[in-house]
C-alpha positions as CSV (number, residue, x, y, z in Angstrom):
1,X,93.0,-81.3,12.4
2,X,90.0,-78.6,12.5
3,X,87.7,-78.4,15.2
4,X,84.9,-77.7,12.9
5,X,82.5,-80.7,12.1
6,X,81.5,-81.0,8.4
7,X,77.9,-80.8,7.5
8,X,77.7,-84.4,7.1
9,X,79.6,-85.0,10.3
10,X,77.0,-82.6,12.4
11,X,73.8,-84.3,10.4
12,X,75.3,-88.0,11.7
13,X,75.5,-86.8,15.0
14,X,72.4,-84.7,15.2
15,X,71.0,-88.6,14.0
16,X,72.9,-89.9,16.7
17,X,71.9,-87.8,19.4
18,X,67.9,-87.5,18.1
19,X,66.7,-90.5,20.4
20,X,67.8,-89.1,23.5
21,X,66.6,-85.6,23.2
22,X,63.3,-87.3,22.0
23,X,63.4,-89.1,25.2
24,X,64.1,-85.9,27.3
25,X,61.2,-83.8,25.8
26,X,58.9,-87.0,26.3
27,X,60.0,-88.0,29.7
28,X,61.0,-85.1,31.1
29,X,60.5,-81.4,29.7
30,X,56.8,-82.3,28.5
31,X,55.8,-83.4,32.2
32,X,57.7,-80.4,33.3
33,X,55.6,-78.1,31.4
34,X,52.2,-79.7,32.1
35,X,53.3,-79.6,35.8
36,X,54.5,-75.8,35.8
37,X,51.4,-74.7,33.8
38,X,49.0,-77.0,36.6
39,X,51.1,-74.6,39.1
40,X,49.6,-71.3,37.8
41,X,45.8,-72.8,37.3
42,X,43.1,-71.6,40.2
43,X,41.5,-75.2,39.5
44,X,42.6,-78.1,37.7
45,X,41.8,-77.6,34.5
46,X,39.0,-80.1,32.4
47,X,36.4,-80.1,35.3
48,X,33.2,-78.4,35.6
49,X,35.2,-75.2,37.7
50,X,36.0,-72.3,35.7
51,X,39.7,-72.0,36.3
52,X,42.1,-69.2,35.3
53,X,45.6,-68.3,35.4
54,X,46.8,-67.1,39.3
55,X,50.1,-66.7,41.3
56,X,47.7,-67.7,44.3
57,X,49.2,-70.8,45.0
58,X,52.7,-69.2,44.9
59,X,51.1,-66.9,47.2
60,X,50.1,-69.4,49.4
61,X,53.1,-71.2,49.6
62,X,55.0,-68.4,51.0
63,X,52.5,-66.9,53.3
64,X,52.1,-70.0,54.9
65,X,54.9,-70.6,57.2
66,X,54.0,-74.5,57.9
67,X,55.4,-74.9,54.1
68,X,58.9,-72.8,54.5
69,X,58.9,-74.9,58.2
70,X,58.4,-78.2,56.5
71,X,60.7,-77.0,53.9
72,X,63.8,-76.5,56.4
73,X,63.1,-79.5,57.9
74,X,63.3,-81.5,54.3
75,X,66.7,-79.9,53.5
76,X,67.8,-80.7,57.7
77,X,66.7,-84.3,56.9
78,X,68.4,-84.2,53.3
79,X,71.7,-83.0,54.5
80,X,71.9,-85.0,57.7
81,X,71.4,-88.6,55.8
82,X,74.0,-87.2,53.2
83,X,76.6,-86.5,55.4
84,X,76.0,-90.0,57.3
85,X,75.9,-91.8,53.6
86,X,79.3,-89.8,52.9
87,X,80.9,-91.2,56.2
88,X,80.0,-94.4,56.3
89,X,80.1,-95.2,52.6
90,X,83.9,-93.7,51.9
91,X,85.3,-95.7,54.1
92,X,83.7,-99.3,52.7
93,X,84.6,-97.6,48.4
94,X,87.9,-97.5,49.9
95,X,88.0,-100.8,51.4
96,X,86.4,-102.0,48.0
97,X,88.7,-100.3,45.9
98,X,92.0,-100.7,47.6
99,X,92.0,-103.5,50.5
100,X,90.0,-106.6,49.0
101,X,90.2,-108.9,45.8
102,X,89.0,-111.6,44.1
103,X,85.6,-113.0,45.2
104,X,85.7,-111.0,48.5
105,X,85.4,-108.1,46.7
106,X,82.6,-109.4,44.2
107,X,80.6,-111.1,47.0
108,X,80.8,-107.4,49.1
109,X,79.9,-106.0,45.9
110,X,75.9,-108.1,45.9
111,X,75.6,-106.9,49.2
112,X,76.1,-102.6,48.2
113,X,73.7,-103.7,45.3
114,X,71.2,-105.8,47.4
115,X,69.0,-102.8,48.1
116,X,68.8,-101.9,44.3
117,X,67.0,-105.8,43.7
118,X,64.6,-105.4,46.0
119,X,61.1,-103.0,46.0
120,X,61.8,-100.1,47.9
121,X,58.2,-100.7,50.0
122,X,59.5,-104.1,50.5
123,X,62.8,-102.5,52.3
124,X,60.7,-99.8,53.9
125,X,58.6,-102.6,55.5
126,X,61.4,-104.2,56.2
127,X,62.6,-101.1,58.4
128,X,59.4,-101.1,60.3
129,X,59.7,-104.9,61.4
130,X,63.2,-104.3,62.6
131,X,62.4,-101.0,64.6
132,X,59.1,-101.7,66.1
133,X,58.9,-102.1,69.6
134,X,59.2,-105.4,70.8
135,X,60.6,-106.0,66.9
136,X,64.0,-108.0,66.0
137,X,66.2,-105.8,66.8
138,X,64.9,-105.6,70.5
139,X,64.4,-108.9,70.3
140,X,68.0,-109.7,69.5
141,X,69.3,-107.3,71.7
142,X,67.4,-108.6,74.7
143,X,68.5,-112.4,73.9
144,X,72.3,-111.3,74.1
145,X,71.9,-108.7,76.9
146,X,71.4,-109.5,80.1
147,X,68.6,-105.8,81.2
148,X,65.6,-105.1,78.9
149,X,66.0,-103.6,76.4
150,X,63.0,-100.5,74.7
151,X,64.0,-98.9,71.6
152,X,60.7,-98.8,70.0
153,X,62.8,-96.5,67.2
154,X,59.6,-97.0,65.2
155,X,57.7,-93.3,64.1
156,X,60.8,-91.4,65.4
157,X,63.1,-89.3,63.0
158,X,66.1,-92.0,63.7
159,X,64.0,-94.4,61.9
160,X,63.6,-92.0,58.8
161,X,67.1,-91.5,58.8
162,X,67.9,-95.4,59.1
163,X,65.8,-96.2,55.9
164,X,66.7,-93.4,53.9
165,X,70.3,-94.0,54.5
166,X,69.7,-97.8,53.6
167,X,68.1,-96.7,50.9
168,X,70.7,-94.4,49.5
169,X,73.9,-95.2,50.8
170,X,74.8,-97.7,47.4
171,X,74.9,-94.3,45.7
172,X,78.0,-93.4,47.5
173,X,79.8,-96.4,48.0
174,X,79.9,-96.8,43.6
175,X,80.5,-93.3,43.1
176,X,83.3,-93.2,45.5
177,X,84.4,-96.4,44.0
178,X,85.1,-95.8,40.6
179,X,86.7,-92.3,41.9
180,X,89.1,-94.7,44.2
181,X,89.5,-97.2,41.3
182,X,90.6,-94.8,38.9
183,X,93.4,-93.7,41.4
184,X,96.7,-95.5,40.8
185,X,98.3,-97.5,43.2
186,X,102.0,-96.2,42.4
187,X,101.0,-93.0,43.8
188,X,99.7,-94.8,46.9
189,X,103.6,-96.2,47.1
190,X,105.2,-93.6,46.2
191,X,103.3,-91.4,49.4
192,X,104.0,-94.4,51.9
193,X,107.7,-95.0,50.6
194,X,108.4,-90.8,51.6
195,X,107.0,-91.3,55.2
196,X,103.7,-90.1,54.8
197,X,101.4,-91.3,57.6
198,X,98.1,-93.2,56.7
199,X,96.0,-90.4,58.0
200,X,98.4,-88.3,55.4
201,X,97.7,-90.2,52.4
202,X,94.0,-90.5,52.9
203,X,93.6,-86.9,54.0
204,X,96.0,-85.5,51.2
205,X,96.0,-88.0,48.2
206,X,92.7,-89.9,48.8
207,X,90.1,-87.6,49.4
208,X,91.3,-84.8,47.0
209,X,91.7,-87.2,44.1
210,X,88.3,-88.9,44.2
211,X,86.3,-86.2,45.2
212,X,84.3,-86.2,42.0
213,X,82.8,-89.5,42.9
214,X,82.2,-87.7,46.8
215,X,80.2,-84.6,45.2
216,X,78.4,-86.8,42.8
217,X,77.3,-89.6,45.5
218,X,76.3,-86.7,47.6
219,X,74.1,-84.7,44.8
220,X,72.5,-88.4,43.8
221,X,71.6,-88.7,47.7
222,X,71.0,-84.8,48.5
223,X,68.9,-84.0,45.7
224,X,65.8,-87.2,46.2
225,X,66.1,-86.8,49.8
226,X,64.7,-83.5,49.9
227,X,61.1,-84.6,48.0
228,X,61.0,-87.9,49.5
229,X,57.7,-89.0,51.1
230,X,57.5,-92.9,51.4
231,X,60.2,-93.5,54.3
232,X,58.8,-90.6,56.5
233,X,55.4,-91.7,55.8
234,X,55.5,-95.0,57.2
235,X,58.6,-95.0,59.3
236,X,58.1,-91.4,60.8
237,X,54.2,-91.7,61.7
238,X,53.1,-88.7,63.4
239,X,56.9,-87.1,63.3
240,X,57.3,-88.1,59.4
241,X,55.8,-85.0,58.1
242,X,58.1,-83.5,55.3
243,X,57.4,-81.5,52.7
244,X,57.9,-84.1,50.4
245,X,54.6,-85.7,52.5
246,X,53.0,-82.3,52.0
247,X,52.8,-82.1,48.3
248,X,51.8,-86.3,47.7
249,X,48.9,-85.2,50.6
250,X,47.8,-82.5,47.3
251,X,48.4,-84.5,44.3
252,X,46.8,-88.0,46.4
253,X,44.8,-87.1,48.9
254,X,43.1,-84.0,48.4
255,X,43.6,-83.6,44.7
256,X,44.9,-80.2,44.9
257,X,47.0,-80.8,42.1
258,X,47.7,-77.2,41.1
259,X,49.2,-76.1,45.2
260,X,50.7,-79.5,44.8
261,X,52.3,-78.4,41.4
262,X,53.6,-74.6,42.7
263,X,54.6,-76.6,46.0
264,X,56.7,-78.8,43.6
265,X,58.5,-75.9,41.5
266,X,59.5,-73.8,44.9
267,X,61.4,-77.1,46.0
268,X,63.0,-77.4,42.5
269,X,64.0,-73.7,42.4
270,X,64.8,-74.2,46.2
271,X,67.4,-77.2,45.2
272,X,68.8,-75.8,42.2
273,X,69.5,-72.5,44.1
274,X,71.3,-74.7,46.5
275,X,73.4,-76.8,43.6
276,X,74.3,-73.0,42.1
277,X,76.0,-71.5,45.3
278,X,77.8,-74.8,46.2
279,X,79.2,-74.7,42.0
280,X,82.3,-73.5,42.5
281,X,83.4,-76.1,45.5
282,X,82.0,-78.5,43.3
283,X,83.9,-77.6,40.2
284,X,87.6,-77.4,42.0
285,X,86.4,-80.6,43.7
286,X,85.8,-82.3,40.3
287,X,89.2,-80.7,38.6
């Protein structure tokens, strides 16, 4: 059979595709372009300030180094709470996907999802009753411990990393779970019946085989992460200043939208520089 489509064949799926490349343009490549044009305005344009076309704000973004500091510090924070989310939420996909059945598993299953039901300033919130000094966790500790107890986590980067890892960690635990799911269990036999340790099989049949769920968890955590704003704000206080923070400060607060804009398209061009170079590991760990 040819690979060619007919014309008919190519004008039913040209119909076919039509409504999501309408909803790309609309929801995604139109905003885009408003937002990279805003980038290269001196003032936003439709006030009463002349505004013209500048690389200023480019130029500011890189000759101030609070920006590129704040920057480091995102991708820090991004690639810390990704490599916790990785570690913690392999090992529950694989107790999901090969240790439990039945209603265990479904009932496990509402609690990965809880976080996705509930608002995420509701969960954030949450966080800050928990970690507060002299909150429930202290509270809890100090009932079942006989010493004091002072965490006062609250406005510290541990309780940044604690929400966003909440926040995220469902990401990983599915992705890794339909990687694991789609892994036979014969194979799993097969490995145990030749001697092969359990540190063997999950090191040399587990890992390689569902690595595409792996890379994909960690891009769906690494990639938000970078831009977020709302759990540094109110978790991190004084210490929860990201660059994500930065740019809501110019779109919210102090309506610099075009700074806010170019501040925007470095950390795109930042993360998409970062997703080219890792490419190839994350090809051969798709194959």
């Amino acid at each position: 059979m040819s690979g060619t489509l007919t014309r008919g064949e190519r004008r039913r799926l040209a119909t076919l595709l039509s409504p999501a490349y309408l909803w790309l343009t609309v929801a995604i490549f139109l905003p885009l372009s408003a937002m990279l044009f805003f980038s290269f305005a001196s003032e936003m344009p439709g006030g009463d300030t002349a505004w013209q076309l500048t690389l200023d704000n480019y130029r500011e973004v890189f000759a101030s180094p609070t920006y590129l500091i704040l920057l480091r510090k995102s991708l820090i924070l991004a690639s810390t709470v990704t490599l916790i989310c990785l570690a913690v939420g392999f090992p529950c996909a694989l107790v999901l996907a090969k240790s439990i059945r039945g209603r265990s598993r479904e009932a496990l299953f509402l609690l990965v999802i809880l976080p996705f039901w509930s608002n995420s300033l509701v969960r954030i919130f949450s966080w800050a009753i928990v970690l507060r000094g002299n909150g429930v966790l202290e509270l809890g500790l100090e009932a079942v411990l006989p010493f004091d107890i002072r965490l006062n986590l609250m406005f510290t980067t541990g309780a940044v990393i604690i929400g966003l890892v909440h926040s995220y960690l469902p990401y990983v635990i599915l992705t890794s779970y339909l990687a694991l799911q789609a892994i036979d269990d014969k194979l799993i036999d097969a490995a145990r019946s030749m001697g092969a340790s359990p540190l063997t099989i999950l090191r040399r049949l587990l890992i390689p085989l569902s690595a595409s769920g792996l890379i994909a968890g960690a891009v769906l955590v690494f990639v938000p992460i970078v831009g977020s704003f709302m759990e540094p704000r109110i978790l991190g206080g004084r210490v929860g200043t990201y660059y994500g923070t930065v740019i809501e400060d110019q779109f919210v607060a102090v309506y610099n939208w075009p700074l806010g804009a170019a501040l925007s398209f470095v950390l795109l061009a930042v993360v998409l520089v970062i997703l080219g170079l890792a490419a190839p590991a994350l090809r051969r760990g798709a194959a």
